[in-house]
C-alpha positions as CSV (number, residue, x, y, z in Angstrom):
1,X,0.0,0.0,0.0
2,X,1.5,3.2,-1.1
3,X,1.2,6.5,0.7
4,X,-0.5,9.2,-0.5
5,X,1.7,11.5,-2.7
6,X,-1.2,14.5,-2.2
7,X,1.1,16.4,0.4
8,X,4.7,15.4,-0.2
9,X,4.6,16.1,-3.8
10,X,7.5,19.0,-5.1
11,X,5.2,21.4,-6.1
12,X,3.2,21.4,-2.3
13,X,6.7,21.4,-0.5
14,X,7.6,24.7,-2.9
15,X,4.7,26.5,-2.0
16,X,5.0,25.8,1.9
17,X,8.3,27.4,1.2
18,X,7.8,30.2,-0.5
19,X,4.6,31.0,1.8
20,X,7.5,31.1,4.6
21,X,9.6,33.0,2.7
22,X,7.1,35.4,2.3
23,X,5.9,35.2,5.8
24,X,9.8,35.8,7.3
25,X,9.4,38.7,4.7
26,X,6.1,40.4,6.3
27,X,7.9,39.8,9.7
28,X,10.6,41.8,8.8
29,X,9.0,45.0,7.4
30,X,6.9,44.7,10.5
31,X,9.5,44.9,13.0
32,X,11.4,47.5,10.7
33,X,8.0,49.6,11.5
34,X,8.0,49.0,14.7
35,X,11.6,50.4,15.0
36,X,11.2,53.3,13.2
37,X,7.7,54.2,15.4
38,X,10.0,53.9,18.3
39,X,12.8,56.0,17.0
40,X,9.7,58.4,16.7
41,X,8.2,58.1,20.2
42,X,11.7,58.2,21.6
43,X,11.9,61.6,20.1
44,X,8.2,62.7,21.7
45,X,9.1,61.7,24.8
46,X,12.3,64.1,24.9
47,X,10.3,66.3,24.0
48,X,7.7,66.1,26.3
49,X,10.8,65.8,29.4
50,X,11.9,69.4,28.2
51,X,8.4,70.7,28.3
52,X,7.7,69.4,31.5
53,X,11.3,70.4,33.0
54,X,10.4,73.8,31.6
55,X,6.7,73.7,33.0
56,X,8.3,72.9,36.9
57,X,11.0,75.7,36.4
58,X,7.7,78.0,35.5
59,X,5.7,76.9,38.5
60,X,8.4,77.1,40.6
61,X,9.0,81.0,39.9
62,X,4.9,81.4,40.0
63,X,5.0,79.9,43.9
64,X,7.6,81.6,45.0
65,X,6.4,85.0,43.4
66,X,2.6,84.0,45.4
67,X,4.9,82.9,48.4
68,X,6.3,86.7,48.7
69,X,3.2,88.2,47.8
70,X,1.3,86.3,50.9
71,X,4.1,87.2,52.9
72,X,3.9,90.9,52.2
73,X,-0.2,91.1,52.7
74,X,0.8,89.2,56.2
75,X,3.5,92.0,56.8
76,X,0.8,95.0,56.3
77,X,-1.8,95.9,59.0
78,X,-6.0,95.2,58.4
79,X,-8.0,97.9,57.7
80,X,-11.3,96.6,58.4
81,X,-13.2,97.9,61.3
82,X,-13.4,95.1,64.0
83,X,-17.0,94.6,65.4
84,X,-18.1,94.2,68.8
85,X,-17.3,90.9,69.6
86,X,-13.7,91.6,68.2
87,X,-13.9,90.7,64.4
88,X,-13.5,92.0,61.2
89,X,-16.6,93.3,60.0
């Protein structure tokens, strides 16, 4: 009793090839996208690291100009009336 030929014939054992070939071929150009979408992110996020950096240097300046403002409107006297009971009215 012979086997059956159907699967182990040239022609089917070309095509599983090639199909592989082409497959290996897909894999590549994906990861060479994936690369080149990293390069690009890598670039975003130094960007976004500068803005940020730049964002805490600006808030910084912003407290620490509210910080001397508080302290001067401690430093000056009310001007309010007090009440009876020893409030501001």
């Amino acid at each position: 009793m012979d086997p059956d030929p159907g699967i182990m014939e040239p022609v089917f054992q070309y095509g599983f090839a090639g199909f592989a070939m082409v497959l290996f071929g897909a894999l590549l150009w994906l990861v060479k996208v994936v690369l080149a979408a990293q390069k690009g992110s890598d670039q975003v996020i130094a960007n976004n690291t500068a803005a940020l950096n730049s964002l805490i240097t600006s808030s910084d300046e912003a407290r620490n100009e509210s910080r001397k403002v508080h302290d001067q409107l401690l430093s000056r006297p009310c001007l309010l009336p007090r009440d009876e009971r020893g409030r501001n009215a």
